[in-house]
ZATORFI-31063 format. One line per field, with one value per residue (C-alpha): residue number from 0; y, z, x; residue in three letters. Coordinates in nm, 4 decimals. Layout:
<rs>
pos <- NUM,...
v <- Y,...
w <- Z,...
u <- X,...
code <- ALA,...
</rs>
This chain:
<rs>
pos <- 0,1,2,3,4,5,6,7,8,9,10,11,12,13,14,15,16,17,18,19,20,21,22,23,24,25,26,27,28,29,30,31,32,33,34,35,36,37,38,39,40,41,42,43,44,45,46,47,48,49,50,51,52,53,54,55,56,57,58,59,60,61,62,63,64,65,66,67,68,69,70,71,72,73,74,75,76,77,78,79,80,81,82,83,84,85,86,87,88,89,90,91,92,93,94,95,96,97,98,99,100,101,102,103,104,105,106,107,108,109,110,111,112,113,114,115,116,117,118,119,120,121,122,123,124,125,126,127,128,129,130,131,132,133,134,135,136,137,138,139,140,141,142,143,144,145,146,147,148,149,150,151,152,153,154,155,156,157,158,159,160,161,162,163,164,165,166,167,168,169,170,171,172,173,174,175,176,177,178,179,180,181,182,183,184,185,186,187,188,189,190,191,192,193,194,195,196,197,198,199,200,201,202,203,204,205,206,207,208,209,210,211,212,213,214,215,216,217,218,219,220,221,222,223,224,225,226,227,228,229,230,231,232,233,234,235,236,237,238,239,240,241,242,243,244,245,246,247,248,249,250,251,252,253,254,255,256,257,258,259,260,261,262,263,264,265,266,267,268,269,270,271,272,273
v <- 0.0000,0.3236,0.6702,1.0264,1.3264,1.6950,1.8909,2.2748,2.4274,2.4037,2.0410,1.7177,1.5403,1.1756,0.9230,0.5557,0.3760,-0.0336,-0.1977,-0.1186,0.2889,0.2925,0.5176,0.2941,0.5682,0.9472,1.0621,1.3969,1.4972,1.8489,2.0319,1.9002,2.1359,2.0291,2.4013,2.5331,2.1898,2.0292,1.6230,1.5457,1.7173,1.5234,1.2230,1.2981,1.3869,1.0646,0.8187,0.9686,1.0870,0.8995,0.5441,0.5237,0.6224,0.3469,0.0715,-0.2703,-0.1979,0.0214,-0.2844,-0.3001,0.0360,0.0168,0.3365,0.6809,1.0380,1.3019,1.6671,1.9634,2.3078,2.3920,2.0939,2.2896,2.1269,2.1322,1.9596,1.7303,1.4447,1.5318,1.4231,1.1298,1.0064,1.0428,0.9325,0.5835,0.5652,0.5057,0.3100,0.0459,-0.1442,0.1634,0.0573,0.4242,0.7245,1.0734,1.4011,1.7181,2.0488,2.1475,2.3689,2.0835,1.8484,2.1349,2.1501,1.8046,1.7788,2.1153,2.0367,1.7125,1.6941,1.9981,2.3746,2.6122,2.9237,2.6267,2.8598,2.7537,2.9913,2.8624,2.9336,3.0216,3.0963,2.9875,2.9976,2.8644,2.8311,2.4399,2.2762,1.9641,1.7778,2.0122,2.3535,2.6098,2.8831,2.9915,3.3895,3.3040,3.3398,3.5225,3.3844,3.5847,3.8641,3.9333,3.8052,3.5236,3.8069,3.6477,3.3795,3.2884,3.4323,3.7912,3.7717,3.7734,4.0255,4.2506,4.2046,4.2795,4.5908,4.7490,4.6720,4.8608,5.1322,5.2010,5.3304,5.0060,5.1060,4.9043,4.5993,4.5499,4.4622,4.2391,4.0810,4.0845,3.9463,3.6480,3.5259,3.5992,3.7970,4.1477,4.3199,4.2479,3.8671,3.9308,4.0907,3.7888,3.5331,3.6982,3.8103,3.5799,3.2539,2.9652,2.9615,3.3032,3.2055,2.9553,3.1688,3.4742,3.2335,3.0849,3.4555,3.3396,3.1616,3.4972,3.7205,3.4481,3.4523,3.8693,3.9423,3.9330,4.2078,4.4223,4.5632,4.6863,4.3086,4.2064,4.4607,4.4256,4.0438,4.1372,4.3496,4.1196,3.8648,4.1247,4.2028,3.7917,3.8348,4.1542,4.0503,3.7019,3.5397,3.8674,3.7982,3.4651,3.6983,3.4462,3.6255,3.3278,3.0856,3.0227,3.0214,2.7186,2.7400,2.4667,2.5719,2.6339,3.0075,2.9653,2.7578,2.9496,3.2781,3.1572,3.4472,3.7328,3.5431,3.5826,3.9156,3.9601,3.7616,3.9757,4.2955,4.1820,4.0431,3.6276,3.4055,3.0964,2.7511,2.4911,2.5444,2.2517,2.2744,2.0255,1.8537,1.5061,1.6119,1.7239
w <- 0.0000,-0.0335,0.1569,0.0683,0.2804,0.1456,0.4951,0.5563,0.8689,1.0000,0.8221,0.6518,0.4140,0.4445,0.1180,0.1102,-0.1748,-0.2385,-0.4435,-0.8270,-0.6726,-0.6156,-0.3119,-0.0272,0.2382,0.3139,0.6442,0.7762,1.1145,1.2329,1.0143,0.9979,0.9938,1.0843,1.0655,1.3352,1.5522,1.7142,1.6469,1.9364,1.8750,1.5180,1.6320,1.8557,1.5774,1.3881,1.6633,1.8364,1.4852,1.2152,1.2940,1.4884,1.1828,0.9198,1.2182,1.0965,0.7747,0.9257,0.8565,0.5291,0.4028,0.1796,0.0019,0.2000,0.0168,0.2130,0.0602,0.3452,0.4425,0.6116,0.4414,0.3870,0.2192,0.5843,0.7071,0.4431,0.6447,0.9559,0.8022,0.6620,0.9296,1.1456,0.9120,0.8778,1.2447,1.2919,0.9522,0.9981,0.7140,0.4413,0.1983,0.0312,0.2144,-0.0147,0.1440,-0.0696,-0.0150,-0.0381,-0.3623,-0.5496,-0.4147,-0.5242,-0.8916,-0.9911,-0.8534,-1.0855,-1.4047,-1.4220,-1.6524,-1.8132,-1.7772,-1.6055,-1.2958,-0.9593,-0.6683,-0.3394,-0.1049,0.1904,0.5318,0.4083,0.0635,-0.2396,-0.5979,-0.8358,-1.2264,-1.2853,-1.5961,-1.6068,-1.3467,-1.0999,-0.9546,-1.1427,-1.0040,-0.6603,-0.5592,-0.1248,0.0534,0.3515,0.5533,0.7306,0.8864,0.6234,0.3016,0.2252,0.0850,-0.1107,0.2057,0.4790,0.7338,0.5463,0.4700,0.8628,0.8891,0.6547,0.7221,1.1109,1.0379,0.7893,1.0238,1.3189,1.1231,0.8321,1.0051,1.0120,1.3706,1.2442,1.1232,1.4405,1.6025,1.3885,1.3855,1.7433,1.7772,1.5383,1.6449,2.0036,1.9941,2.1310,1.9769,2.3650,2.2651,1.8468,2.0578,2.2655,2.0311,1.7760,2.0198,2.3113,2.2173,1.9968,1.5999,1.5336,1.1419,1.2354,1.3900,1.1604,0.8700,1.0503,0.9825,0.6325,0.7046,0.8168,0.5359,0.3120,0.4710,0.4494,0.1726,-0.1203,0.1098,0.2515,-0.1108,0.1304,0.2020,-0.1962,-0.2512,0.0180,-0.0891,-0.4715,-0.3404,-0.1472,-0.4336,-0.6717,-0.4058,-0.4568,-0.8306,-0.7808,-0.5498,-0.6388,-0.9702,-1.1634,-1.0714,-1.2981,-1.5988,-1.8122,-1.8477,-2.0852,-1.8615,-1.6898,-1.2677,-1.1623,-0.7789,-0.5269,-0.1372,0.0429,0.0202,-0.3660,-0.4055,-0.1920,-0.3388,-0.6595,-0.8035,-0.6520,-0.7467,-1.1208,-1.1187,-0.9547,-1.2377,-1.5005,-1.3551,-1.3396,-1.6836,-1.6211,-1.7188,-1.4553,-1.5074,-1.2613,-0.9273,-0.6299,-0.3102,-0.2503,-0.4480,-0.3139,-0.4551,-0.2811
u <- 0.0000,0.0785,0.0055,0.0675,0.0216,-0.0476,0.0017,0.0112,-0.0225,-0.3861,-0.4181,-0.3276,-0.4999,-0.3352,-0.4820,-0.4111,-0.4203,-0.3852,-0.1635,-0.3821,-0.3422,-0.6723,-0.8035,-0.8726,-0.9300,-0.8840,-0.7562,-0.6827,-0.5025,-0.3835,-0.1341,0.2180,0.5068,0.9009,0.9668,0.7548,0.7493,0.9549,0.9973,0.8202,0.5091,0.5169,0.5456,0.2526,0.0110,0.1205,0.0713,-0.2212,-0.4353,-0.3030,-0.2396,-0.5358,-0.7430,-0.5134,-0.5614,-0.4405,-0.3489,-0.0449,0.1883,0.1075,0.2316,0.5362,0.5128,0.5020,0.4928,0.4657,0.4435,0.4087,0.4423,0.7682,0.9885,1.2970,1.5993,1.6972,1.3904,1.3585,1.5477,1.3932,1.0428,1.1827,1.3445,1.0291,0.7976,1.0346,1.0587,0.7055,0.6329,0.8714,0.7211,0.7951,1.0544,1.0442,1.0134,0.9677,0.9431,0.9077,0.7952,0.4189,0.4983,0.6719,0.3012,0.0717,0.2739,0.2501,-0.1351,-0.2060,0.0529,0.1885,0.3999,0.3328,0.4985,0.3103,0.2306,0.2011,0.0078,-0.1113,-0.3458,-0.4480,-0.3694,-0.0309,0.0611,0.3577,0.3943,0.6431,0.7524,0.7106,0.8990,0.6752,0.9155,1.1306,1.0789,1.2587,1.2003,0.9995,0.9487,0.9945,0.6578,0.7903,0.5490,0.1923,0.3898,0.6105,0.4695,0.2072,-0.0163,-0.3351,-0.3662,-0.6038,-0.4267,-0.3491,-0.6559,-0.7671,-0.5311,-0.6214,-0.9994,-0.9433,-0.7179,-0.9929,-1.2716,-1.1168,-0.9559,-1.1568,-1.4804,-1.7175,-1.8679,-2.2074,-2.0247,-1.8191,-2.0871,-2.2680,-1.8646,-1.7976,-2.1860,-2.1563,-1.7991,-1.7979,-1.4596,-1.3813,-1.0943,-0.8901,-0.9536,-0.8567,-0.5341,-0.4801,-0.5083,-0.2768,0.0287,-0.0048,-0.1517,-0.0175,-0.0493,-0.1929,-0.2010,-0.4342,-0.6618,-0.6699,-0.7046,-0.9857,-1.1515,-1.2110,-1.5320,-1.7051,-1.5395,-1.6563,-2.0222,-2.0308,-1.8512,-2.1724,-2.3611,-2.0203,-1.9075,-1.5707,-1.5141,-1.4890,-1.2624,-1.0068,-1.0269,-0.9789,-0.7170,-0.5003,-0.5603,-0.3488,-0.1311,-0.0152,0.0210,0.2518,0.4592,0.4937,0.3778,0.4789,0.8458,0.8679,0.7871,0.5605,0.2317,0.1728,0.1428,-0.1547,-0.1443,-0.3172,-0.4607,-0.4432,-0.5787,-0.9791,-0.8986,-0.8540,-1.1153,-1.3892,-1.2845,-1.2252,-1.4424,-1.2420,-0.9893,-1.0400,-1.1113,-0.7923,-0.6133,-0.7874,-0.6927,-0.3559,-0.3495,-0.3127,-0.5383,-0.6074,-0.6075,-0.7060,-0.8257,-0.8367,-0.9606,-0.6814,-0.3928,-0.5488,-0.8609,-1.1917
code <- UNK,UNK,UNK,UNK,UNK,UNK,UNK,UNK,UNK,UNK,UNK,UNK,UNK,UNK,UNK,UNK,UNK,UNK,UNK,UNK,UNK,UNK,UNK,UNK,UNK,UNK,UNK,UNK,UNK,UNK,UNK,UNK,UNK,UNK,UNK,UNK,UNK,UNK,UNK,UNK,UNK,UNK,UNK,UNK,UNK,UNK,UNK,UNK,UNK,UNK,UNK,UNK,UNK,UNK,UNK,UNK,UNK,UNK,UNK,UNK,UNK,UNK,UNK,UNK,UNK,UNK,UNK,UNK,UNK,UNK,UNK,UNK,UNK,UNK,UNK,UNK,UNK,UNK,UNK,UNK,UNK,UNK,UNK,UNK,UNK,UNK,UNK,UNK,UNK,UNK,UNK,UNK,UNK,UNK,UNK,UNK,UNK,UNK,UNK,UNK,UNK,UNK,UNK,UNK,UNK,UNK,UNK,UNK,UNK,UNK,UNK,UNK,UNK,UNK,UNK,UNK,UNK,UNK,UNK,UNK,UNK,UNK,UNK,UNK,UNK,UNK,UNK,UNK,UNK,UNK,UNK,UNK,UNK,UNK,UNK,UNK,UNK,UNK,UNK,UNK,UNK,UNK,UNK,UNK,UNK,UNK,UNK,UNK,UNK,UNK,UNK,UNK,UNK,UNK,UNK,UNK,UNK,UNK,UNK,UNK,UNK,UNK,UNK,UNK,UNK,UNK,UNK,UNK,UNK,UNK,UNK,UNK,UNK,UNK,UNK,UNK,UNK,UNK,UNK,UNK,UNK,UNK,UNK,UNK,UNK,UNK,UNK,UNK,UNK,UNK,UNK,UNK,UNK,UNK,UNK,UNK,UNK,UNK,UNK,UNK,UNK,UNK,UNK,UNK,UNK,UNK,UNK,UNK,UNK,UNK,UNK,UNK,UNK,UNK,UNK,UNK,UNK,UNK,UNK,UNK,UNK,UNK,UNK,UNK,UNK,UNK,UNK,UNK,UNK,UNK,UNK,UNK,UNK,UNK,UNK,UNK,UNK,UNK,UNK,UNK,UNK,UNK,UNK,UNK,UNK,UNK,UNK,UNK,UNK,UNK,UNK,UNK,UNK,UNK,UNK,UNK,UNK,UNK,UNK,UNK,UNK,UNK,UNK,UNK,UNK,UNK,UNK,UNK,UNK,UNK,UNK,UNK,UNK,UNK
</rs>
Protein backbone atom coordinates (compact mmCIF):
# COMPACT_ATOMS: atom_id res chain seq x y z
CA UNK A 1 0.00 0.00 0.00
CA UNK A 2 0.79 3.24 -0.34
CA UNK A 3 0.06 6.70 1.57
CA UNK A 4 0.67 10.26 0.68
CA UNK A 5 0.22 13.26 2.80
CA UNK A 6 -0.48 16.95 1.46
CA UNK A 7 0.02 18.91 4.95
CA UNK A 8 0.11 22.75 5.56
CA UNK A 9 -0.23 24.27 8.69
CA UNK A 10 -3.86 24.04 10.00
CA UNK A 11 -4.18 20.41 8.22
CA UNK A 12 -3.28 17.18 6.52
CA UNK A 13 -5.00 15.40 4.14
CA UNK A 14 -3.35 11.76 4.45
CA UNK A 15 -4.82 9.23 1.18
CA UNK A 16 -4.11 5.56 1.10
CA UNK A 17 -4.20 3.76 -1.75
CA UNK A 18 -3.85 -0.34 -2.39
CA UNK A 19 -1.63 -1.98 -4.44
CA UNK A 20 -3.82 -1.19 -8.27
CA UNK A 21 -3.42 2.89 -6.73
CA UNK A 22 -6.72 2.92 -6.16
CA UNK A 23 -8.04 5.18 -3.12
CA UNK A 24 -8.73 2.94 -0.27
CA UNK A 25 -9.30 5.68 2.38
CA UNK A 26 -8.84 9.47 3.14
CA UNK A 27 -7.56 10.62 6.44
CA UNK A 28 -6.83 13.97 7.76
CA UNK A 29 -5.02 14.97 11.15
CA UNK A 30 -3.83 18.49 12.33
CA UNK A 31 -1.34 20.32 10.14
CA UNK A 32 2.18 19.00 9.98
CA UNK A 33 5.07 21.36 9.94
CA UNK A 34 9.01 20.29 10.84
CA UNK A 35 9.67 24.01 10.65
CA UNK A 36 7.55 25.33 13.35
CA UNK A 37 7.49 21.90 15.52
CA UNK A 38 9.55 20.29 17.14
CA UNK A 39 9.97 16.23 16.47
CA UNK A 40 8.20 15.46 19.36
CA UNK A 41 5.09 17.17 18.75
CA UNK A 42 5.17 15.23 15.18
CA UNK A 43 5.46 12.23 16.32
CA UNK A 44 2.53 12.98 18.56
CA UNK A 45 0.11 13.87 15.77
CA UNK A 46 1.21 10.65 13.88
CA UNK A 47 0.71 8.19 16.63
CA UNK A 48 -2.21 9.69 18.36
CA UNK A 49 -4.35 10.87 14.85
CA UNK A 50 -3.03 8.99 12.15
CA UNK A 51 -2.40 5.44 12.94
CA UNK A 52 -5.36 5.24 14.88
CA UNK A 53 -7.43 6.22 11.83
CA UNK A 54 -5.13 3.47 9.20
CA UNK A 55 -5.61 0.71 12.18
CA UNK A 56 -4.40 -2.70 10.97
CA UNK A 57 -3.49 -1.98 7.75
CA UNK A 58 -0.45 0.21 9.26
CA UNK A 59 1.88 -2.84 8.57
CA UNK A 60 1.08 -3.00 5.29
CA UNK A 61 2.32 0.36 4.03
CA UNK A 62 5.36 0.17 1.80
CA UNK A 63 5.13 3.36 0.02
CA UNK A 64 5.02 6.81 2.00
CA UNK A 65 4.93 10.38 0.17
CA UNK A 66 4.66 13.02 2.13
CA UNK A 67 4.43 16.67 0.60
CA UNK A 68 4.09 19.63 3.45
CA UNK A 69 4.42 23.08 4.43
CA UNK A 70 7.68 23.92 6.12
CA UNK A 71 9.88 20.94 4.41
CA UNK A 72 12.97 22.90 3.87
CA UNK A 73 15.99 21.27 2.19
CA UNK A 74 16.97 21.32 5.84
CA UNK A 75 13.90 19.60 7.07
CA UNK A 76 13.58 17.30 4.43
CA UNK A 77 15.48 14.45 6.45
CA UNK A 78 13.93 15.32 9.56
CA UNK A 79 10.43 14.23 8.02
CA UNK A 80 11.83 11.30 6.62
CA UNK A 81 13.44 10.06 9.30
CA UNK A 82 10.29 10.43 11.46
CA UNK A 83 7.98 9.32 9.12
CA UNK A 84 10.35 5.83 8.78
CA UNK A 85 10.59 5.65 12.45
CA UNK A 86 7.06 5.06 12.92
CA UNK A 87 6.33 3.10 9.52
CA UNK A 88 8.71 0.46 9.98
CA UNK A 89 7.21 -1.44 7.14
CA UNK A 90 7.95 1.63 4.41
CA UNK A 91 10.54 0.57 1.98
CA UNK A 92 10.44 4.24 0.31
CA UNK A 93 10.13 7.25 2.14
CA UNK A 94 9.68 10.73 -0.15
CA UNK A 95 9.43 14.01 1.44
CA UNK A 96 9.08 17.18 -0.70
CA UNK A 97 7.95 20.49 -0.15
CA UNK A 98 4.19 21.48 -0.38
CA UNK A 99 4.98 23.69 -3.62
CA UNK A 100 6.72 20.84 -5.50
CA UNK A 101 3.01 18.48 -4.15
CA UNK A 102 0.72 21.35 -5.24
CA UNK A 103 2.74 21.50 -8.92
CA UNK A 104 2.50 18.05 -9.91
CA UNK A 105 -1.35 17.79 -8.53
CA UNK A 106 -2.06 21.15 -10.85
CA UNK A 107 0.53 20.37 -14.05
CA UNK A 108 1.88 17.13 -14.22
CA UNK A 109 4.00 16.94 -16.52
CA UNK A 110 3.33 19.98 -18.13
CA UNK A 111 4.99 23.75 -17.77
CA UNK A 112 3.10 26.12 -16.06
CA UNK A 113 2.31 29.24 -12.96
CA UNK A 114 2.01 26.27 -9.59
CA UNK A 115 0.08 28.60 -6.68
CA UNK A 116 -1.11 27.54 -3.39
CA UNK A 117 -3.46 29.91 -1.05
CA UNK A 118 -4.48 28.62 1.90
CA UNK A 119 -3.69 29.34 5.32
CA UNK A 120 -0.31 30.22 4.08
CA UNK A 121 0.61 30.96 0.63
CA UNK A 122 3.58 29.88 -2.40
CA UNK A 123 3.94 29.98 -5.98
CA UNK A 124 6.43 28.64 -8.36
CA UNK A 125 7.52 28.31 -12.26
CA UNK A 126 7.11 24.40 -12.85
CA UNK A 127 8.99 22.76 -15.96
CA UNK A 128 6.75 19.64 -16.07
CA UNK A 129 9.16 17.78 -13.47
CA UNK A 130 11.31 20.12 -11.00
CA UNK A 131 10.79 23.54 -9.55
CA UNK A 132 12.59 26.10 -11.43
CA UNK A 133 12.00 28.83 -10.04
CA UNK A 134 9.99 29.92 -6.60
CA UNK A 135 9.49 33.90 -5.59
CA UNK A 136 9.95 33.04 -1.25
CA UNK A 137 6.58 33.40 0.53
CA UNK A 138 7.90 35.23 3.51
CA UNK A 139 5.49 33.84 5.53
CA UNK A 140 1.92 35.85 7.31
CA UNK A 141 3.90 38.64 8.86
CA UNK A 142 6.10 39.33 6.23
CA UNK A 143 4.69 38.05 3.02
CA UNK A 144 2.07 35.24 2.25
CA UNK A 145 -0.16 38.07 0.85
CA UNK A 146 -3.35 36.48 -1.11
CA UNK A 147 -3.66 33.79 2.06
CA UNK A 148 -6.04 32.88 4.79
CA UNK A 149 -4.27 34.32 7.34
CA UNK A 150 -3.49 37.91 5.46
CA UNK A 151 -6.56 37.72 4.70
CA UNK A 152 -7.67 37.73 8.63
CA UNK A 153 -5.31 40.25 8.89
CA UNK A 154 -6.21 42.51 6.55
CA UNK A 155 -9.99 42.05 7.22
CA UNK A 156 -9.43 42.80 11.11
CA UNK A 157 -7.18 45.91 10.38
CA UNK A 158 -9.93 47.49 7.89
CA UNK A 159 -12.72 46.72 10.24
CA UNK A 160 -11.17 48.61 13.19
CA UNK A 161 -9.56 51.32 11.23
CA UNK A 162 -11.57 52.01 8.32
CA UNK A 163 -14.80 53.30 10.05
CA UNK A 164 -17.18 50.06 10.12
CA UNK A 165 -18.68 51.06 13.71
CA UNK A 166 -22.07 49.04 12.44
CA UNK A 167 -20.25 45.99 11.23
CA UNK A 168 -18.19 45.50 14.41
CA UNK A 169 -20.87 44.62 16.03
CA UNK A 170 -22.68 42.39 13.88
CA UNK A 171 -18.65 40.81 13.86
CA UNK A 172 -17.98 40.84 17.43
CA UNK A 173 -21.86 39.46 17.77
CA UNK A 174 -21.56 36.48 15.38
CA UNK A 175 -17.99 35.26 16.45
CA UNK A 176 -17.98 35.99 20.04
CA UNK A 177 -14.60 37.97 19.94
CA UNK A 178 -13.81 41.48 21.31
CA UNK A 179 -10.94 43.20 19.77
CA UNK A 180 -8.90 42.48 23.65
CA UNK A 181 -9.54 38.67 22.65
CA UNK A 182 -8.57 39.31 18.47
CA UNK A 183 -5.34 40.91 20.58
CA UNK A 184 -4.80 37.89 22.66
CA UNK A 185 -5.08 35.33 20.31
CA UNK A 186 -2.77 36.98 17.76
CA UNK A 187 0.29 38.10 20.20
CA UNK A 188 -0.05 35.80 23.11
CA UNK A 189 -1.52 32.54 22.17
CA UNK A 190 -0.17 29.65 19.97
CA UNK A 191 -0.49 29.61 16.00
CA UNK A 192 -1.93 33.03 15.34
CA UNK A 193 -2.01 32.06 11.42
CA UNK A 194 -4.34 29.55 12.35
CA UNK A 195 -6.62 31.69 13.90
CA UNK A 196 -6.70 34.74 11.60
CA UNK A 197 -7.05 32.33 8.70
CA UNK A 198 -9.86 30.85 10.50
CA UNK A 199 -11.52 34.56 9.82
CA UNK A 200 -12.11 33.40 6.32
CA UNK A 201 -15.32 31.62 7.05
CA UNK A 202 -17.05 34.97 8.17
CA UNK A 203 -15.39 37.21 5.36
CA UNK A 204 -16.56 34.48 3.12
CA UNK A 205 -20.22 34.52 4.71
CA UNK A 206 -20.31 38.69 4.49
CA UNK A 207 -18.51 39.42 1.73
CA UNK A 208 -21.72 39.33 -1.20
CA UNK A 209 -23.61 42.08 1.10
CA UNK A 210 -20.20 44.22 2.51
CA UNK A 211 -19.08 45.63 -1.11
CA UNK A 212 -15.71 46.86 1.30
CA UNK A 213 -15.14 43.09 2.02
CA UNK A 214 -14.89 42.06 -1.96
CA UNK A 215 -12.62 44.61 -2.51
CA UNK A 216 -10.07 44.26 0.18
CA UNK A 217 -10.27 40.44 -0.89
CA UNK A 218 -9.79 41.37 -4.72
CA UNK A 219 -7.17 43.50 -3.40
CA UNK A 220 -5.00 41.20 -1.47
CA UNK A 221 -5.60 38.65 -4.34
CA UNK A 222 -3.49 41.25 -6.72
CA UNK A 223 -1.31 42.03 -4.06
CA UNK A 224 -0.15 37.92 -4.57
CA UNK A 225 0.21 38.35 -8.31
CA UNK A 226 2.52 41.54 -7.81
CA UNK A 227 4.59 40.50 -5.50
CA UNK A 228 4.94 37.02 -6.39
CA UNK A 229 3.78 35.40 -9.70
CA UNK A 230 4.79 38.67 -11.63
CA UNK A 231 8.46 37.98 -10.71
CA UNK A 232 8.68 34.65 -12.98
CA UNK A 233 7.87 36.98 -15.99
CA UNK A 234 5.61 34.46 -18.12
CA UNK A 235 2.32 36.26 -18.48
CA UNK A 236 1.73 33.28 -20.85
CA UNK A 237 1.43 30.86 -18.61
CA UNK A 238 -1.55 30.23 -16.90
CA UNK A 239 -1.44 30.21 -12.68
CA UNK A 240 -3.17 27.19 -11.62
CA UNK A 241 -4.61 27.40 -7.79
CA UNK A 242 -4.43 24.67 -5.27
CA UNK A 243 -5.79 25.72 -1.37
CA UNK A 244 -9.79 26.34 0.43
CA UNK A 245 -8.99 30.07 0.20
CA UNK A 246 -8.54 29.65 -3.66
CA UNK A 247 -11.15 27.58 -4.06
CA UNK A 248 -13.89 29.50 -1.92
CA UNK A 249 -12.85 32.78 -3.39
CA UNK A 250 -12.25 31.57 -6.59
CA UNK A 251 -14.42 34.47 -8.04
CA UNK A 252 -12.42 37.33 -6.52
CA UNK A 253 -9.89 35.43 -7.47
CA UNK A 254 -10.40 35.83 -11.21
CA UNK A 255 -11.11 39.16 -11.19
CA UNK A 256 -7.92 39.60 -9.55
CA UNK A 257 -6.13 37.62 -12.38
CA UNK A 258 -7.87 39.76 -15.00
CA UNK A 259 -6.93 42.96 -13.55
CA UNK A 260 -3.56 41.82 -13.40
CA UNK A 261 -3.49 40.43 -16.84
CA UNK A 262 -3.13 36.28 -16.21
CA UNK A 263 -5.38 34.05 -17.19
CA UNK A 264 -6.07 30.96 -14.55
CA UNK A 265 -6.08 27.51 -15.07
CA UNK A 266 -7.06 24.91 -12.61
CA UNK A 267 -8.26 25.44 -9.27
CA UNK A 268 -8.37 22.52 -6.30
CA UNK A 269 -9.61 22.74 -3.10
CA UNK A 270 -6.81 20.26 -2.50
CA UNK A 271 -3.93 18.54 -4.48
CA UNK A 272 -5.49 15.06 -3.14
CA UNK A 273 -8.61 16.12 -4.55
CA UNK A 274 -11.92 17.24 -2.81
Amino acid sequence: MKLIADSGSTKTDWCLFDIEDKVKSRLATQGINPFHMSEDTILGIIRNELLPQLDSVCSSIEEIEFYGAGCTVAKIPVMKALLSEVFLSAKNVVVGSDMLGAAKALLGNNEGIACILGTGANSCLYDGEKIISNVSPMGYILGDEGSGAVLGKTFINELYKGGHQDFIKVFEKETNLTQADIIQKVYREALPNRFLASLSKFIGAHIAEEQWIENMVVDCFRDFFRKNVRHYNRKDLSASFVGSVAFFYRIQLKKAAEMEGYTIGKILKSPLGD
